[in-house]
C-alpha positions as CSV (number, residue, x, y, z in Angstrom):
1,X,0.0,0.0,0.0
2,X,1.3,3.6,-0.9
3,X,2.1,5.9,1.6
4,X,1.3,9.4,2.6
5,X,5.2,9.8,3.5
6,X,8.3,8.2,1.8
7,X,11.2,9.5,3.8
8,X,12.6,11.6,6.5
9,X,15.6,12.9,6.2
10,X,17.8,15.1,7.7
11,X,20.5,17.3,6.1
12,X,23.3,19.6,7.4
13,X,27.3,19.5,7.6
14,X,28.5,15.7,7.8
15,X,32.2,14.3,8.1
16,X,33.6,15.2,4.7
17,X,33.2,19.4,5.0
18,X,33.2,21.8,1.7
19,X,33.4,24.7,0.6
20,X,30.5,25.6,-2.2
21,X,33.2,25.7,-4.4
22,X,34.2,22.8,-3.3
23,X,37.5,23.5,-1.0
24,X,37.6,20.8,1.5
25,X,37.9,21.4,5.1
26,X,36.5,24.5,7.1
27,X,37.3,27.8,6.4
28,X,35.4,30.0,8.6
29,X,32.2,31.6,9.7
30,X,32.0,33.8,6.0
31,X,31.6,30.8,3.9
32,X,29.0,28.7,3.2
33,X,29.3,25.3,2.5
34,X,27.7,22.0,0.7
35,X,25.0,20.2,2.4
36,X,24.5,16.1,2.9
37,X,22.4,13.6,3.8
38,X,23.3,13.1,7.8
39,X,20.3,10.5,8.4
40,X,17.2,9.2,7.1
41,X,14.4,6.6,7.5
42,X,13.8,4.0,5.9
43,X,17.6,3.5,5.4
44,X,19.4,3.2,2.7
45,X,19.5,-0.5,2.3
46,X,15.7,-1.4,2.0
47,X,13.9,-1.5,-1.2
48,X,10.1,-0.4,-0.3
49,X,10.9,3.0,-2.1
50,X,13.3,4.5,-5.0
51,X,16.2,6.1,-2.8
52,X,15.8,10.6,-2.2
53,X,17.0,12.1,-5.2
54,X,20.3,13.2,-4.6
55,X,20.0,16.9,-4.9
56,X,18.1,16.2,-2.0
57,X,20.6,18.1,0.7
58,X,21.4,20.7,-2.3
59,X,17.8,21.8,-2.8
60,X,16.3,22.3,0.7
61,X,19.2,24.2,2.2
62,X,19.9,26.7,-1.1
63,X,22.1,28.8,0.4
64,X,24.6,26.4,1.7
65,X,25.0,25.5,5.2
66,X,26.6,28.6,7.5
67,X,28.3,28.2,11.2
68,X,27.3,30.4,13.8
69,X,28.6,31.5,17.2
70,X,25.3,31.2,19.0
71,X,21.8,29.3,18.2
72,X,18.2,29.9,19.0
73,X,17.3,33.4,20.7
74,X,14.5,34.4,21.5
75,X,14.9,37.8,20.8
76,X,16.3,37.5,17.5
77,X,14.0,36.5,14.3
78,X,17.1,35.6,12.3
79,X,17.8,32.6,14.5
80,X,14.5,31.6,14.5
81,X,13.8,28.1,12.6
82,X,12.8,28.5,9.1
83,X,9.6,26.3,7.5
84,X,9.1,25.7,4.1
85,X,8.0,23.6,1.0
86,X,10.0,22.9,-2.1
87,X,9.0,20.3,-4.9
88,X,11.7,18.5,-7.4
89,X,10.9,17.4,-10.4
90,X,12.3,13.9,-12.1
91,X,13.2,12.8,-15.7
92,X,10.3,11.6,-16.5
93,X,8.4,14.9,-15.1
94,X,6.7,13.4,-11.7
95,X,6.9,15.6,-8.8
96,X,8.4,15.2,-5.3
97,X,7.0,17.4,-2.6
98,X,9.1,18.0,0.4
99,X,8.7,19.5,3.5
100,X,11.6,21.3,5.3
101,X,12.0,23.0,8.6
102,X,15.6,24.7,9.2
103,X,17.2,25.8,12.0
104,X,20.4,26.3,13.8
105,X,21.9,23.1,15.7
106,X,24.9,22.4,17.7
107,X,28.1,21.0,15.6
108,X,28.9,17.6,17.1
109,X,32.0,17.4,18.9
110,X,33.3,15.1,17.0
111,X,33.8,17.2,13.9
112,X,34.5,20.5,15.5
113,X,37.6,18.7,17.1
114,X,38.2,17.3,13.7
115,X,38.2,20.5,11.9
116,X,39.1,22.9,14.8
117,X,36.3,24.5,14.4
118,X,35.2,26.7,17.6
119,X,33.5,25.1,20.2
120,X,29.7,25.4,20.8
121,X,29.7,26.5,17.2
122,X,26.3,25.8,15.6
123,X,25.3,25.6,11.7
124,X,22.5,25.0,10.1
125,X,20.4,21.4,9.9
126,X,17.2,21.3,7.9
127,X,14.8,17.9,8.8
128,X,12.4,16.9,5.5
129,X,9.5,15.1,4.9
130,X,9.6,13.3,1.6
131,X,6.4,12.5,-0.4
132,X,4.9,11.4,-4.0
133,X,1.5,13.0,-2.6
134,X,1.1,17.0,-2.8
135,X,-0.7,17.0,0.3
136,X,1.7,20.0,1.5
137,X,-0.5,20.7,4.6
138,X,-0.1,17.4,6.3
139,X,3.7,17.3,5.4
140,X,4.1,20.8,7.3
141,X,2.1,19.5,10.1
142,X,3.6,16.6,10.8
143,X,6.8,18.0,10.5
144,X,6.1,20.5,13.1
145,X,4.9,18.1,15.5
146,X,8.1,16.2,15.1
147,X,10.9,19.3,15.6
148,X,8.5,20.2,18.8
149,X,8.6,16.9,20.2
150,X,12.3,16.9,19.5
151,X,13.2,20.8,21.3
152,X,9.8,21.0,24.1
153,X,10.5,20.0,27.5
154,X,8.0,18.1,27.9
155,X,9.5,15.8,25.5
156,X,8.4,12.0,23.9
157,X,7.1,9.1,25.2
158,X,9.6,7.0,23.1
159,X,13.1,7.9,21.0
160,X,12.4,10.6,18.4
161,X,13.2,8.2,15.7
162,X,10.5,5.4,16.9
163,X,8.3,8.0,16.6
164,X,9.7,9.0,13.5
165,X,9.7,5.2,11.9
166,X,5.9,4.7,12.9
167,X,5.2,7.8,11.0
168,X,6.6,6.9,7.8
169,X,5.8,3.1,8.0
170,X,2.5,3.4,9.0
171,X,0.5,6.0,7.6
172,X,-1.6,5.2,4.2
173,X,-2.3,7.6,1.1
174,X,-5.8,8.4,1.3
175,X,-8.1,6.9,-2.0
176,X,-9.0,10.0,-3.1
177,X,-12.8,11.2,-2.4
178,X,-13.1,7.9,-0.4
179,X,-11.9,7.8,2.7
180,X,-10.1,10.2,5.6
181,X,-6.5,9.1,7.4
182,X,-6.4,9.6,11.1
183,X,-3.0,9.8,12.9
184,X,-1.7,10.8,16.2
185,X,1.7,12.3,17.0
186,X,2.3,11.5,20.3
187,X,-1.1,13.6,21.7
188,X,-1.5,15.5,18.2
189,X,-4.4,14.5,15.9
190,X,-3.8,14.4,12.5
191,X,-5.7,14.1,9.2
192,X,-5.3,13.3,5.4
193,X,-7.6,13.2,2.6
194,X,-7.4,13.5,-1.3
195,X,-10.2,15.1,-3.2
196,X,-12.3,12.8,-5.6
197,X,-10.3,11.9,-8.7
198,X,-13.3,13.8,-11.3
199,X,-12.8,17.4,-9.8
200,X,-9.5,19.4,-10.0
201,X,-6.6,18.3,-9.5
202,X,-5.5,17.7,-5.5
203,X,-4.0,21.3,-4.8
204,X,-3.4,21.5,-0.6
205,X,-2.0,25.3,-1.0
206,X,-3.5,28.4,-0.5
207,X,-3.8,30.6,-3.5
208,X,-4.0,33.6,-1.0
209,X,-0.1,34.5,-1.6
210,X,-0.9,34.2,-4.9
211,X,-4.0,37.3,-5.0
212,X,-2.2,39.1,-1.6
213,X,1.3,40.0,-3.5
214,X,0.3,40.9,-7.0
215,X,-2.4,42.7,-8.4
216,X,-4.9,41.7,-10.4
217,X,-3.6,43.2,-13.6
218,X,0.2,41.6,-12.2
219,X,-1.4,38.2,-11.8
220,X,-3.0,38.1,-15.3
221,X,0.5,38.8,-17.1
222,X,2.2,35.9,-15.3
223,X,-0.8,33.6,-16.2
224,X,-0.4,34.9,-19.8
225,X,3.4,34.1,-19.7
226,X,2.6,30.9,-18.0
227,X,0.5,29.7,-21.0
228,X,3.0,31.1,-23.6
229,X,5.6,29.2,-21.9
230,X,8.3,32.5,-21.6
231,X,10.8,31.8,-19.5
232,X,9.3,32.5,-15.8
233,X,11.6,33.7,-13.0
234,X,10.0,34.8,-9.6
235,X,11.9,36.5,-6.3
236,X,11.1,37.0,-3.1
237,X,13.1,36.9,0.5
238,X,11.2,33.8,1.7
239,X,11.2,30.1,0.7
240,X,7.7,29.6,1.4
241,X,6.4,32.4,-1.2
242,X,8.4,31.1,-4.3
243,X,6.6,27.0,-3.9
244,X,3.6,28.0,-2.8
245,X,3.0,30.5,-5.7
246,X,4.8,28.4,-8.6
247,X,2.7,25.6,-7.4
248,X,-1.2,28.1,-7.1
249,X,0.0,29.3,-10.7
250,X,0.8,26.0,-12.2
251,X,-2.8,25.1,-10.7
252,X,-4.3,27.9,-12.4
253,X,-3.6,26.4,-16.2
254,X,-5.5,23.4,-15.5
255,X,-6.0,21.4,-17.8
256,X,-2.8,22.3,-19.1
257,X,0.3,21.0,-17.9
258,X,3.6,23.3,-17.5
259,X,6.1,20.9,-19.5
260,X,9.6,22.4,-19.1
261,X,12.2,23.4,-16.4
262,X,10.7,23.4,-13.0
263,X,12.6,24.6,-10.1
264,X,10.3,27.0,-7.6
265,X,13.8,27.2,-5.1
266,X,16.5,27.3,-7.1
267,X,19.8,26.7,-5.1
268,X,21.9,29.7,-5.3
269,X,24.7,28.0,-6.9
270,X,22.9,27.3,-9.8
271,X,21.6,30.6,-10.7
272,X,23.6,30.6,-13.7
273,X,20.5,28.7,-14.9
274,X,18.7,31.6,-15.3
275,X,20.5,32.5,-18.8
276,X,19.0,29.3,-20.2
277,X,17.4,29.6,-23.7
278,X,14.5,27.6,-23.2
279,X,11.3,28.0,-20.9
280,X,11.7,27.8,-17.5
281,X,9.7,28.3,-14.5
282,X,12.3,29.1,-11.5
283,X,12.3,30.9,-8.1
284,X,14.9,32.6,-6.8
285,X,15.8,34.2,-3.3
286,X,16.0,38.2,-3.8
287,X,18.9,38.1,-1.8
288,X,20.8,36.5,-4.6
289,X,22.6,38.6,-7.1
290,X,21.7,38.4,-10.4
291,X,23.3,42.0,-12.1
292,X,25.9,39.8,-13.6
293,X,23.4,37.4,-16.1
294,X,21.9,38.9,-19.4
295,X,18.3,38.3,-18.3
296,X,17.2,38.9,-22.1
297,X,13.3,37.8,-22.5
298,X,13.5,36.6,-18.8
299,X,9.7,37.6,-17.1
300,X,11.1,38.7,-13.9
301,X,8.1,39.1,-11.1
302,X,8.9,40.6,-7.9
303,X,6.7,39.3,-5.4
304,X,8.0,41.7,-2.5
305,X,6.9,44.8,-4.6
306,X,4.3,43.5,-6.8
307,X,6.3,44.3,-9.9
308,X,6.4,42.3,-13.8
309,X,9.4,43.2,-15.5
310,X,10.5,41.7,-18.8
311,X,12.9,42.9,-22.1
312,X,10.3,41.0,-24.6
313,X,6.6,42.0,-24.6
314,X,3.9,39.5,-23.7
315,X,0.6,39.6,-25.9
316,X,-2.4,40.4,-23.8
317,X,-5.2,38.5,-23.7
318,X,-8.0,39.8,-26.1
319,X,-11.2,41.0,-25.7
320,X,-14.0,40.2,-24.7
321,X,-11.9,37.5,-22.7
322,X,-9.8,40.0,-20.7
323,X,-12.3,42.1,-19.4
324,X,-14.8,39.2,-18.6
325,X,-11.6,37.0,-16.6
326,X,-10.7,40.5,-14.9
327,X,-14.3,41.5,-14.1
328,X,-15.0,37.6,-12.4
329,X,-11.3,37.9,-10.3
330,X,-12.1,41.5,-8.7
331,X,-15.7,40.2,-8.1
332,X,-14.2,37.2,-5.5
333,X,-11.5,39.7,-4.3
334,X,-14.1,42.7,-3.4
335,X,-17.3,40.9,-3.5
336,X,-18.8,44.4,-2.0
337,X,-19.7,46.3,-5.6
338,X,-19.4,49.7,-4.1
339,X,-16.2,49.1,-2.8
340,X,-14.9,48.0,-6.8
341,X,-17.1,51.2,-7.7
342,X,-15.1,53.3,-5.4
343,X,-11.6,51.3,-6.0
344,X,-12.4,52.1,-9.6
345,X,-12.4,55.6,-9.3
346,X,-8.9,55.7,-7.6
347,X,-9.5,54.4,-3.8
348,X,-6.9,51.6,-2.2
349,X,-7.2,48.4,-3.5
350,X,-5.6,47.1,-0.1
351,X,-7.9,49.4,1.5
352,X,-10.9,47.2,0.1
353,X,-9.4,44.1,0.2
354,X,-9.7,44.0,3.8
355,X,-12.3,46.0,4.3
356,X,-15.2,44.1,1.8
357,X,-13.8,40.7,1.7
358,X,-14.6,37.7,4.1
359,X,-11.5,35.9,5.1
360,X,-9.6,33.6,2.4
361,X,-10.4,29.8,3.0
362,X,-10.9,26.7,0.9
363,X,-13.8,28.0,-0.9
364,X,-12.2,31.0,-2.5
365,X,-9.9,28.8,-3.9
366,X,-11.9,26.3,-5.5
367,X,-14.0,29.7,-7.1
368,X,-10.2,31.2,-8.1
369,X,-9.2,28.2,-9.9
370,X,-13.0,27.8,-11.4
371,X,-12.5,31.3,-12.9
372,X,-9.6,30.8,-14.8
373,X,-10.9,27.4,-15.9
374,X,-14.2,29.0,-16.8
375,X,-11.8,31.7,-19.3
376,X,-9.6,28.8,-20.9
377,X,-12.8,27.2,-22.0
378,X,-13.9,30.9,-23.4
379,X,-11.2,31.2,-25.6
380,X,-10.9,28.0,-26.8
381,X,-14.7,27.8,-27.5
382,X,-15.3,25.1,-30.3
383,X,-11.8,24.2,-30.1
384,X,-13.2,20.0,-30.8
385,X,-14.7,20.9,-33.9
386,X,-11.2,21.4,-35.5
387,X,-9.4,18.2,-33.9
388,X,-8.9,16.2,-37.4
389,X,-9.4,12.6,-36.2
390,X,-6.9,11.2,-39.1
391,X,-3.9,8.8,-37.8
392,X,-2.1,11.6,-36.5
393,X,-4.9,13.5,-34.8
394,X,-3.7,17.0,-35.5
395,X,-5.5,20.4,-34.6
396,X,-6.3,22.4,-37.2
397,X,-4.9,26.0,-35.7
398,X,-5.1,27.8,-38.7
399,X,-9.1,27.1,-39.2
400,X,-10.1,27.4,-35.6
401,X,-8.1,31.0,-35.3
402,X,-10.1,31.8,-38.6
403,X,-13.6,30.9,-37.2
404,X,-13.1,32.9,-34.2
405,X,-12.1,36.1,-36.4
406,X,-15.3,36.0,-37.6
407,X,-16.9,36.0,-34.3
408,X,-15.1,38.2,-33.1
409,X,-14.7,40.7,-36.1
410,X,-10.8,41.3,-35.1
411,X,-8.1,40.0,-37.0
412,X,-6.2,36.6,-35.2
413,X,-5.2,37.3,-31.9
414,X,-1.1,37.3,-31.2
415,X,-1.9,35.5,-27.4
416,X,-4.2,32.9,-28.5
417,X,-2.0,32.1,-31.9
418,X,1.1,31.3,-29.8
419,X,-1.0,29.4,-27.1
420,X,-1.9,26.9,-29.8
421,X,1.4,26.4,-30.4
422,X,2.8,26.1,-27.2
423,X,3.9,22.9,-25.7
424,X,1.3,22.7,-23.0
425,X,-1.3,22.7,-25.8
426,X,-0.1,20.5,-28.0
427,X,0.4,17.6,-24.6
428,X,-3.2,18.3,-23.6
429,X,-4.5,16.7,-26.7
430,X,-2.3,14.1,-26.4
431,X,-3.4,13.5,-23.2
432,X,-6.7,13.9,-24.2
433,X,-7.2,11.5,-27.8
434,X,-8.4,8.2,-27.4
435,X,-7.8,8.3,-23.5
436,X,-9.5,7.9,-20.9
437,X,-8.6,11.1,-20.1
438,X,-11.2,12.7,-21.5
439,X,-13.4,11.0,-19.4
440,X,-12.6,13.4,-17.0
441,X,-11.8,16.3,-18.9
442,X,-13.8,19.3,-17.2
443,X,-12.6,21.9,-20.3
444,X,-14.7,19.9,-22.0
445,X,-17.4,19.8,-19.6
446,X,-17.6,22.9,-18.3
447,X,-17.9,23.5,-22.6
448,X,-20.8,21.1,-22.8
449,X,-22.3,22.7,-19.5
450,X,-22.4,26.3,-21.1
451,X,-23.5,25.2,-24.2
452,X,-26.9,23.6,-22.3
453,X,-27.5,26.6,-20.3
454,X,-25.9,24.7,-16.6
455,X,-24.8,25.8,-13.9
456,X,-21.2,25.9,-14.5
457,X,-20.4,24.9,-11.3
458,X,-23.0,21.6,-11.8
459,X,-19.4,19.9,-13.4
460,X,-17.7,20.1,-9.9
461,X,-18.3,16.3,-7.9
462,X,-20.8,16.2,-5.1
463,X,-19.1,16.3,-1.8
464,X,-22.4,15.2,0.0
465,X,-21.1,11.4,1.0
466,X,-18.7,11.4,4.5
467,X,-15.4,9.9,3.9
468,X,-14.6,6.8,5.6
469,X,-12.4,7.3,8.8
470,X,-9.3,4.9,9.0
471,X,-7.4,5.6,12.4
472,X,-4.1,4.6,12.3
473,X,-2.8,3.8,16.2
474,X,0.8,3.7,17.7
475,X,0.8,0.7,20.3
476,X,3.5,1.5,21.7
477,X,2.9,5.4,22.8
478,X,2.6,5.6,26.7
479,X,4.3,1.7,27.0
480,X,7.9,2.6,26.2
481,X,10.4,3.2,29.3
482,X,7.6,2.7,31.4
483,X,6.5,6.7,31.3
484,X,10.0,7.7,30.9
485,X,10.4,11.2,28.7
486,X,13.0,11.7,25.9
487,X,14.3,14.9,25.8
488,X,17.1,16.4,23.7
489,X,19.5,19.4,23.0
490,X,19.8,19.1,19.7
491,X,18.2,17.0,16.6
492,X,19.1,13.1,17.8
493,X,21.4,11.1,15.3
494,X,20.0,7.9,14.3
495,X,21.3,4.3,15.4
496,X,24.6,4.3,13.0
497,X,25.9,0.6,12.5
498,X,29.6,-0.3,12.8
499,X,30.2,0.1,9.3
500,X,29.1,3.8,9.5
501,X,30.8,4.5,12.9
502,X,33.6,2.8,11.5
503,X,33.8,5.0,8.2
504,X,33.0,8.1,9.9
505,X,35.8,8.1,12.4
506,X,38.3,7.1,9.3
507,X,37.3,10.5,7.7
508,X,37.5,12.6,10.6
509,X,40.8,10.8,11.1
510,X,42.2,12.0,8.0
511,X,40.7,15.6,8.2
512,X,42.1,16.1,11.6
513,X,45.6,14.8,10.1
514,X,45.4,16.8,7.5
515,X,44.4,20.4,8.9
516,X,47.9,20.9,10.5
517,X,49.1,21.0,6.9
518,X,46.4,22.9,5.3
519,X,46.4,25.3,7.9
520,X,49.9,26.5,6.8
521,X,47.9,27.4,3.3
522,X,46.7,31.3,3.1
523,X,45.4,30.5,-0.2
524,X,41.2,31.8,-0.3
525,X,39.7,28.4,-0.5
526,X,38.5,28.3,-4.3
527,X,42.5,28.0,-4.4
528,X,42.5,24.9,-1.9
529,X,40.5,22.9,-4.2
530,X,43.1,19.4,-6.1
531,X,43.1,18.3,-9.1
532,X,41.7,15.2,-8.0
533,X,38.8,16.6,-5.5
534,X,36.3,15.8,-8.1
535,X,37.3,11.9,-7.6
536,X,37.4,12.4,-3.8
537,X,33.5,12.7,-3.6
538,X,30.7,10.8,-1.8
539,X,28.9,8.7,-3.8
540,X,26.1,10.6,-2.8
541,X,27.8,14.0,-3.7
542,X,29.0,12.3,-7.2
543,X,25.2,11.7,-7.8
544,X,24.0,15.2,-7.0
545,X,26.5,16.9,-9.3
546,X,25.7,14.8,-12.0
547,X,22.2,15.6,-11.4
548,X,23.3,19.1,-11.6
549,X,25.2,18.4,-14.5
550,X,22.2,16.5,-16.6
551,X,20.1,19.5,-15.6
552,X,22.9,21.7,-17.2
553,X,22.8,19.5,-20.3
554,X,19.3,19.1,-20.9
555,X,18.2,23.2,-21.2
556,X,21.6,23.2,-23.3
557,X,19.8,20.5,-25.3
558,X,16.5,22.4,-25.6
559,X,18.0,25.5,-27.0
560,X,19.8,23.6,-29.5
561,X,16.7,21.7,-31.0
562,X,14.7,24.8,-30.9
563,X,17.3,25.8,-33.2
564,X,17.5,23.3,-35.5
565,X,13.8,23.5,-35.9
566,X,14.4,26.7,-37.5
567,X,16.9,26.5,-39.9
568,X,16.4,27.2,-43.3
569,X,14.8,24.9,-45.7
570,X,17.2,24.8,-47.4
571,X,19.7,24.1,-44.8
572,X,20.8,20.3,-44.4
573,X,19.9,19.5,-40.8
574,X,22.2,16.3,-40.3
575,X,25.2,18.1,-41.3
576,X,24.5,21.8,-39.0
577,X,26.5,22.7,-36.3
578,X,23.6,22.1,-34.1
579,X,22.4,18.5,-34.9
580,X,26.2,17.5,-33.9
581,X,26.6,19.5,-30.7
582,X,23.5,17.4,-29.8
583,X,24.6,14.1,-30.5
584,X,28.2,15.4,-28.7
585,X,26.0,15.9,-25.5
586,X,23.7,13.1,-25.6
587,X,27.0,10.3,-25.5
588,X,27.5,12.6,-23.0
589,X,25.3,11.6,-20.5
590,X,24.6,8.6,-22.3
591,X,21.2,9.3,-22.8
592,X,19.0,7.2,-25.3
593,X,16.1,9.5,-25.7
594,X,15.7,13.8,-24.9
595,X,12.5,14.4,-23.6
């Protein structure tokens, strides 16, 4: 049976310390350095689950891991612990949703001694729940539960990672629309459940970040660019904002699918991405410079200030379309029609926002995502009429563009032309020809609904029927060390076997040999780094820079196809420049097939 959680894992500074750059040993307090796995459940030997992807420890500390001279204060935010989502994406485009929570914990003694670093130095840890479900609530929950049993005093019943391994081994995935998950954390009740499989697709986010940092005008551009697939880069100064907004977004072009580069936290070490030539959707901590990239076509949105800057102009949505999908989005922000009236004629939109509307929940995002639904179906009105079922079931773009001039009276329309040639359109009738896909395609309901005079809303599944309840119970909470508490001072280690212990000492060993001699060095570290340091690496660290590396190759690839789908005609394609670069870079990575 599938799971709601797959792994926990815990990341930070391990025995083998570098550099970003990749300068072994510690440097100091003003570097920031490489994150690794430290621990996680299940282990590594077991086979219920593929193994974390390896960017794992890159991804949910992006800046690197930093020493400190003190940890938690109360009276200082910046050493407060840090909670957040992120989502990966893998080579064949299924997601992984993770939960983190970061925070400053005590080096071990072990490898301060090792690396003479100072003592009752701390440095940052981040602890993650890894899942294949997006059921981001639950994740943070859970998550919570488990750093507060971990740093309360009133502590566990049992060792943090009993409770831990019950968690991940014990709770079920939901079946969607069928039944509800109960689960205890020690004495916190916890639930899961899935929507049903015929409504829209599971989204456990709020969409209020999404409508509270841009404007209504801002949040209608980045849709726009969304659909024509530019390449999307967002900043802000927190974690949180850059998931849970590439995620609401994503959600918002249902039943369309974003198809290329997803990375909502990009690491900071890879922002050198950002000059890719193909589509993108990436977000990136404002912190981070960026004066240094050429940032050419790049739609750069601002979250902190609500601003939409871009060097290559995006095609607005036409009319009647744009004033209809504008008029239905102020209408659930400022339900109040005086309060529009007035807003209108040049009063606060914040003003309004708090003043008219009722507080954002569940329902306002069901009726958010309904309205953009309800447009896509607008404009692509008909759009079945003009699927040619021959063998290869193309869409006739050229006739459909034609009928709706003549409905329209206005000559083809720049937005929708490049929609229908965008990527995301082209999957969705894929997707949708001779599958059962279309089944459950609500585009094409919510079509059929209009077209009889419904209820739009009518195409939404009945959530009438109670769920079933499964309660999943610990036996062992309250009988282990007979009422004895488990209390700690910093995140526990797991049980590491003899073979770890073993290998762990041999490194700190040879780091603690070796300082005496690298300390007589005053090279920066980016000097420190051998020839062979590459061939020095974890296998774990191997496998996360050739994940970084494939990533690399692949938007390389991208750009290079995009150019050898416009060469001439009469330009030999086998024989260009670009068709060989590709074939250099496929043997490459020894890749059989580019998506």
């Amino acid at each position: 049976m599938a799971r709601v959680f797959e792994y926990f894992v815990v990341c930070g500074i391990g025995p083998e310390i570098r550099t970003l750059d990749g300068s072994k040993g510690y440097h100091g307090p003003e570097y920031y350095y490489l994150s690794s796995v430290l621990d996680q459940f299940p282990p590594l030997n077991h086979s219920l689950y593929t193994p974390p992807p390896p960017q794992l420890s890159t991804c949910v500390l992006p800046a690197g891991v930093q020493f400190y001279s003190s940890g938690f204060d109360s009276d200082d935010p910046s050493t407060f612990p840090r909670t957040y989502p992120i989502v990966l994406t893998e080579g064949d485009g299924s997601k992984i949703y993770v939960s983190c929570i970061s925070f400053r914990d005590p080096v071990s003694e072990d490898i301060a001694e090792a690396y003479r670093i100072p003592a009752n130095s701390f440095a940052d840890k981040c602890i993650c729940l890894v899942s294949r479900s997006p059921s981001f609530r639950i994740l943070r929950n859970a998550l919570e539960e488990i750093y507060s049993l971990c740093f309360l005093s009133d502590g566990s019943s049992k060792p943090l990672w009993d409770v831990i391994s019950h968690l991940v081994s014990n709770v079920p995935l939901p079946t969607p629309g069928k039944n509800r998950v109960l689960f205890a954390i020690e004495n916190c009740l916890l639930s899961v459940e899935a929507p049903p499989k015929e409504g829209l697709p599971h989204a456990d986010i709020s969409f209020q970040p999404l409508v509270q940092l841009l404007d209504v005008d801002n949040l209608i551009t980045l849709f726009t660019a969304v659909l024509l697939e530019r390449r999307i880069l967002l900043r802000s100064n927190k974690y949180s904002l850059l998931t849970l907004v590439s995620e609401a977004i994503c959600h918002l072009i249902y039943p369309f699918r974003w198809q290329h580069v997803y990375i909502p936290l990009l690491f900071f070490s890879g922002v050198d991405y950002i000059d890719a030539p193909t589509p993108y959707m990436m977000g990136l901590h404002s912190g981070v410079d960026t004066s240094n990239l050429a940032m050419d076509g790049v739609v750069v949105v601002d979250l902190e200030y609500n601003r939409i800057c871009t060097t290559e102009e995006i095609p607005p949505i036409p009319e009647p379309e744009l004033s209809s999908l504008r008029g239905d989005i102020l209408k659930l922000l400022y339900p109040n029609v005086v309060g529009i009236d007035r807003m209108n004629a040049g009063g606060s939109s914040e003003h309004y926002s708090k003043v008219c509307s009722k507080p954002w929940g569940e329902e306002h995002d069901l009726q958010l995502r309904f309205i953009f639904l309800k447009f896509l179906a607008s404009i692509l009105g008909g759009y079945r009429n003009f699927i040619e079922n021959t063998g290869t079931q193309v869409f006739n773009a050229q006739a459909f563009l034609k009928k709706r001039s003549r409905s329209t009276n206005q000559p083809p329309d720049p937005m929708i032309t490049q929609f229908l040639d965008s990527q995301g359109f082209l999957d969705y009738l894929e997707r949708g020809l001779g599958s059962d896909e279309n089944n459950s395609n609500l585009l094409d309901k919510l079509q059929d609904a209009i077209g009889r005079g419904q209820n739009p809303t009518s195409i939404l599944p009945s959530s009438s029927a109670e769920p079933e309840v499964i309660t999943i119970s610990d036996p062992d909470i309250g009988t282990s060390g007979l009422g004895a508490k488990y209390t700690y001072d910093r995140f526990p280690s797991n049980v590491r076997t003899e073979e770890q212990e073993e290998k762990r000492r041999q490194i700190l060993a040879s780091a603690s040999g070796s300082f005496e001699y690298s300390g007589k060095l005053n090279s920066p570290p980016s000097m420190l780094v051998s020839k062979d340091s590459k061939d020095s690496l974890s296998p774990i660290e191997r496998a996360a820079e050739r994940e970084r590396m494939v990533l690399d190759i692949k938007v390389k690839l991208q750009g290079l196809w995009l150019r050898l789908l416009k060469l001439g005609a009469t330009d030999d394609p086998l024989s260009s420049f670009e068709y060989g670069t590709i074939l250099g870079l496929r043997a490459k990575l020894g890749l059989t097939f580019i998506d």
